[in-house]
C-alpha positions as CSV (number, residue, x, y, z in Angstrom):
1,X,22.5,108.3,88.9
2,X,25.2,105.7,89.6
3,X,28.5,105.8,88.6
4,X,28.3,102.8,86.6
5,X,25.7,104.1,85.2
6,X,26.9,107.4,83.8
7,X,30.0,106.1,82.0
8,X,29.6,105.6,78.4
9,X,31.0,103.1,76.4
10,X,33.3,104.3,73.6
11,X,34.6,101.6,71.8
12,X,34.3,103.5,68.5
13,X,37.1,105.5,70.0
14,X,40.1,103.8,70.2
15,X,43.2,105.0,69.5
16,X,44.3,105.1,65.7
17,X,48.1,105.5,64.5
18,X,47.5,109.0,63.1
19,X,45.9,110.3,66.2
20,X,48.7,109.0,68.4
21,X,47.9,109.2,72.1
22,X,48.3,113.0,73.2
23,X,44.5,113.7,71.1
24,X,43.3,110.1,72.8
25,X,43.8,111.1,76.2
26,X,42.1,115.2,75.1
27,X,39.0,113.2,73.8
28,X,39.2,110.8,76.8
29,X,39.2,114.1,78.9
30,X,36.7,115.5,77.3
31,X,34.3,113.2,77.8
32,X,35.5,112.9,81.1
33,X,35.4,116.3,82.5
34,X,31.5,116.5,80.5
35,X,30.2,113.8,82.3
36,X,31.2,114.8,85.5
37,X,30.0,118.7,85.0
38,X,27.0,117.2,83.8
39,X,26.3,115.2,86.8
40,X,26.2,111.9,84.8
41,X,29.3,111.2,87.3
42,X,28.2,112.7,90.4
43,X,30.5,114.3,93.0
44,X,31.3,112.1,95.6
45,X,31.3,109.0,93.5
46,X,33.7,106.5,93.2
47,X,34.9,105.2,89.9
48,X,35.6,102.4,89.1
49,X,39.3,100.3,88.9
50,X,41.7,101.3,85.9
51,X,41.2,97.8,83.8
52,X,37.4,98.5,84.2
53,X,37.8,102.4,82.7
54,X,40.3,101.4,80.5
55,X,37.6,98.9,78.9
56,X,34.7,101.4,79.1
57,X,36.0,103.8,77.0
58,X,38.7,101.9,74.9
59,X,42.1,103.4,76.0
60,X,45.0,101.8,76.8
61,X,46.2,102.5,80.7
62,X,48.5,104.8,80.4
63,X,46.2,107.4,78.1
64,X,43.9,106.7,80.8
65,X,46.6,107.5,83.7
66,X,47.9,110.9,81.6
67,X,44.1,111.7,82.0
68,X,43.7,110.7,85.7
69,X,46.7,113.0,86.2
70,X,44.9,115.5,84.8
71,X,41.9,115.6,86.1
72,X,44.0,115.3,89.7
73,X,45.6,118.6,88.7
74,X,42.0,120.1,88.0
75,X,40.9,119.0,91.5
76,X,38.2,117.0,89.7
77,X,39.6,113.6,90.9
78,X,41.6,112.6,94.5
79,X,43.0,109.2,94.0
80,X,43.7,107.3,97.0
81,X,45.9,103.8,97.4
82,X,43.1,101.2,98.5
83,X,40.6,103.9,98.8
84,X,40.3,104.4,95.1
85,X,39.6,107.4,93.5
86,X,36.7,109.8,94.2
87,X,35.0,112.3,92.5
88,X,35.6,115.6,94.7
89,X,32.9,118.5,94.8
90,X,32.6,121.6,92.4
91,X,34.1,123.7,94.5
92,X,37.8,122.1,94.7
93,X,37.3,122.2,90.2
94,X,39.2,124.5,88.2
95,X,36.6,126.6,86.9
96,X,38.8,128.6,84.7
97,X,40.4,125.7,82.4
98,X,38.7,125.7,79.0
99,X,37.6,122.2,79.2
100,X,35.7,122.4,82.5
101,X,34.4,126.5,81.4
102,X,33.2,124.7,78.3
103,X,31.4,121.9,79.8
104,X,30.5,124.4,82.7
105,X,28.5,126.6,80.4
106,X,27.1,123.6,78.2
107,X,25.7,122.4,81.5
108,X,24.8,124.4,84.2
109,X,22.5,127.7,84.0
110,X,23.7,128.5,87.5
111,X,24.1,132.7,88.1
112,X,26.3,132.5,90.8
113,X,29.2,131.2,88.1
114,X,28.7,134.4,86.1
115,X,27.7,137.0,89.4
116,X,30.9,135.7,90.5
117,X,33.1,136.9,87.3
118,X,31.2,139.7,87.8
119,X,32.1,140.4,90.8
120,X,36.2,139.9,90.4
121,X,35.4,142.5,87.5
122,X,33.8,144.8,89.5
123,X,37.3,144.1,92.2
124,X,39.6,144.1,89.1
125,X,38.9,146.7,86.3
126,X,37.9,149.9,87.5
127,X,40.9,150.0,88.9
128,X,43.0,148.8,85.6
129,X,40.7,151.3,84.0
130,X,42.5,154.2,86.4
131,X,45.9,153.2,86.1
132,X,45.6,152.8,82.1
133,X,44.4,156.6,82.0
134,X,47.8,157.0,84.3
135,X,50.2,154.9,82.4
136,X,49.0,153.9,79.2
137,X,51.9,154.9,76.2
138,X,50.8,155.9,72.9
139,X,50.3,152.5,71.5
140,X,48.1,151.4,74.3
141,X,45.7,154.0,73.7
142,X,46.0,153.2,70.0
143,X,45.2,149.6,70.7
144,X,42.7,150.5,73.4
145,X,41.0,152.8,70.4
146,X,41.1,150.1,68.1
147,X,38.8,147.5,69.9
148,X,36.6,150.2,70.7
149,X,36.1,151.0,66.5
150,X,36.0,147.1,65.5
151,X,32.8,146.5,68.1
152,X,31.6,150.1,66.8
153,X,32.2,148.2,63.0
154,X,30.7,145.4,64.5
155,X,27.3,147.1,66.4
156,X,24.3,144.4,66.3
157,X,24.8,143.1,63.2
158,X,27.6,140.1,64.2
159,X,27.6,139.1,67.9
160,X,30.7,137.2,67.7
161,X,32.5,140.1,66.2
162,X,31.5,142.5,68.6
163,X,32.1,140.0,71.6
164,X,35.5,139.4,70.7
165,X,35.9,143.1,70.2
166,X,34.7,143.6,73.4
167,X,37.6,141.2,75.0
168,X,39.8,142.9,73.1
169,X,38.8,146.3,74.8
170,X,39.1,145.6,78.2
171,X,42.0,143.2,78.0
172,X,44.0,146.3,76.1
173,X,42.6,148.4,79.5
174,X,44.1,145.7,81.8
175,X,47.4,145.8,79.7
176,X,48.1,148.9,79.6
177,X,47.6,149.0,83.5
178,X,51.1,148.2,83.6
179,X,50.3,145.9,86.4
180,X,51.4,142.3,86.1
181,X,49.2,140.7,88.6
182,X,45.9,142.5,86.5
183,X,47.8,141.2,83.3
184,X,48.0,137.5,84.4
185,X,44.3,137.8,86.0
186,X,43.0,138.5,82.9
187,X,45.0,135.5,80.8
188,X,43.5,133.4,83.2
189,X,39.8,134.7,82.6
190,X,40.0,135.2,79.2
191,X,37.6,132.1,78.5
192,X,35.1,132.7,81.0
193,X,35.1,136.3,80.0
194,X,34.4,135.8,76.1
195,X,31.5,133.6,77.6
196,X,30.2,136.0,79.5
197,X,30.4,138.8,76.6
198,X,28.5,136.6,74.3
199,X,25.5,136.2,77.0
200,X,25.1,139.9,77.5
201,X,25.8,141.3,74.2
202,X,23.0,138.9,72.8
203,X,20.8,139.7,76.0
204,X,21.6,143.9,75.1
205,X,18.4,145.8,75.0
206,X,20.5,148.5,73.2
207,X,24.2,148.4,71.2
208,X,24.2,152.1,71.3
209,X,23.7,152.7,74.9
210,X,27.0,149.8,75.3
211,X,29.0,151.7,72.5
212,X,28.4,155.0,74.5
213,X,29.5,153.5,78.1
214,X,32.5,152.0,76.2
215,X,33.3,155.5,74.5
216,X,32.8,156.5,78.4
217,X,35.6,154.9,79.5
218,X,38.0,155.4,76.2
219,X,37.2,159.3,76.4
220,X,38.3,159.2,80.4
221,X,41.4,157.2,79.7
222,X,42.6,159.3,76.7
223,X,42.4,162.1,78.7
224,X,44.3,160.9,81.5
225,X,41.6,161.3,84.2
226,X,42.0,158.2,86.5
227,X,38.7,159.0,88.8
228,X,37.1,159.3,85.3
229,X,38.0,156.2,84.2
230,X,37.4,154.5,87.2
231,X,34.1,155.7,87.6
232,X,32.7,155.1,84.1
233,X,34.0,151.2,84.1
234,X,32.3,150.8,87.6
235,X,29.3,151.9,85.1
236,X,30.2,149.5,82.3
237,X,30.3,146.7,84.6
238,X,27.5,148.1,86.6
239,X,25.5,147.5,82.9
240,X,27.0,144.3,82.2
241,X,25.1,143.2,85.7
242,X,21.6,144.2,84.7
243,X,22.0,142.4,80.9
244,X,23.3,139.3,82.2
245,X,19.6,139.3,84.6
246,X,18.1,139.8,81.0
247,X,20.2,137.4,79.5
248,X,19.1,134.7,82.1
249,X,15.3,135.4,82.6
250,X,15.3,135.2,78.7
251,X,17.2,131.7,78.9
252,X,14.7,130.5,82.1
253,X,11.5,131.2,79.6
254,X,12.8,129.2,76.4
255,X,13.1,125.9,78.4
């Protein structure tokens, strides 16, 4: 599809007073970043000149520059004096902001975006898993504890409850890893993580086998038995792997 082509005309959304322009340039990037997930801008295309997108989609020029800068910063976009500016490939994108993970997952059914969260799991929290069963105070056993009962409270019967229950678990792991570095990791994932959460938890062929993996690891980490710990979140994750498979054979025979 041409450039041209996929660009939308969105006069209805010009700027009004009470809006002001910081939620103008968000809705310009919105539909920005969407199109270009979607494909309706392809990679590699050139857009067209400022006074040309500025008209398209009825922004002034400088909402339309704050959104260019942006998108720069995203590695969406490379602007280039003379050359103009190009739409670069998927790879150079910031998968992880919640605009482009939202439009991401609205978009594109590809397993290699999930397989590869999967994977900087699989790196990442057996080993937070271990050090938490070494380090973790009182209250980070408590709060550890406390996820663990609310997706218990939650089981089957609300998947949004128990999915954010579930973030909650193994971010309080990673905290109480006392390890900065897995701390920030998982800040920056957060998003992607829920995502994936909510795609397996619905996908789960049993919430009682996933309660008693998670009780796995909160038994090995309460009793401060590192190998434990590691071992039974290598297991979690290791489950997580075969219900996001479910999750997306499911997903391949409703379309």
């Amino acid at each position: 599809m041409s450039t041209r082509s996929g660009l939308l005309r969105t006069g209805s959304t010009s700027p009004n007073p009470e809006q002001g322009r910081r939620t103008v340039r968000e809705e310009l990037l919105k539909k920005l970043i969407r199109q270009i997930v979607s494909g309706d801008i392809a990679e590699g295309s050139l857009l067209p000149n400022e006074a040309e997108l500025s008209d398209v989609y009825g922004v002034s020029r400088t909402s339309l520059r704050e959104a260019m800068q942006y998108l720069s910063a995203l590695g969406m976009i490379r602007s280039r004096t003379r050359a103009g500016t190009t739409v670069l490939p998927r790879e150079n994108w910031n998968h992880l902001d919640p605009m482009v993970l939202d439009a991401t997952l609205e978009f594109s059914d590809d397993r290699s975006f999930y397989d590869s969260l999967l994977d900087a799991r699989q790196l990442l929290e057996p080993a937070a898993a271990a050090q938490a069963a070494a380090n973790a105070t009182a209250k980070q056993l408590a709060q550890i504890a406390a996820a663990f009962e609310d997706m218990v409270a939650a089981n089957a019967r609300d998947n949004e409850a128990w999915s954010q229950a579930d973030l909650e678990f193994h971010t309080a792991i990673i905290n109480a890893s006392g390890n900065w570095v897995f701390r920030q990791f998982a800040t920056a994932i957060r998003a992607a993580l829920l995502a994936s959460f909510r795609l397996t938890n619905r996908a789960s062929q049993s919430h009682d086998y996933a309660i008693a993996r998670h009780q796995d690891v909160l038994d090995a980490i309460r009793m401060r038995r590192p190998d434990a710990a590691r071992f039974a979140m290598e297991q979690l994750i290791g489950t997580a792997r075969m219900e996001l498979s479910d999750a997306l054979r499911v997903g391949k025979r409703k379309e």
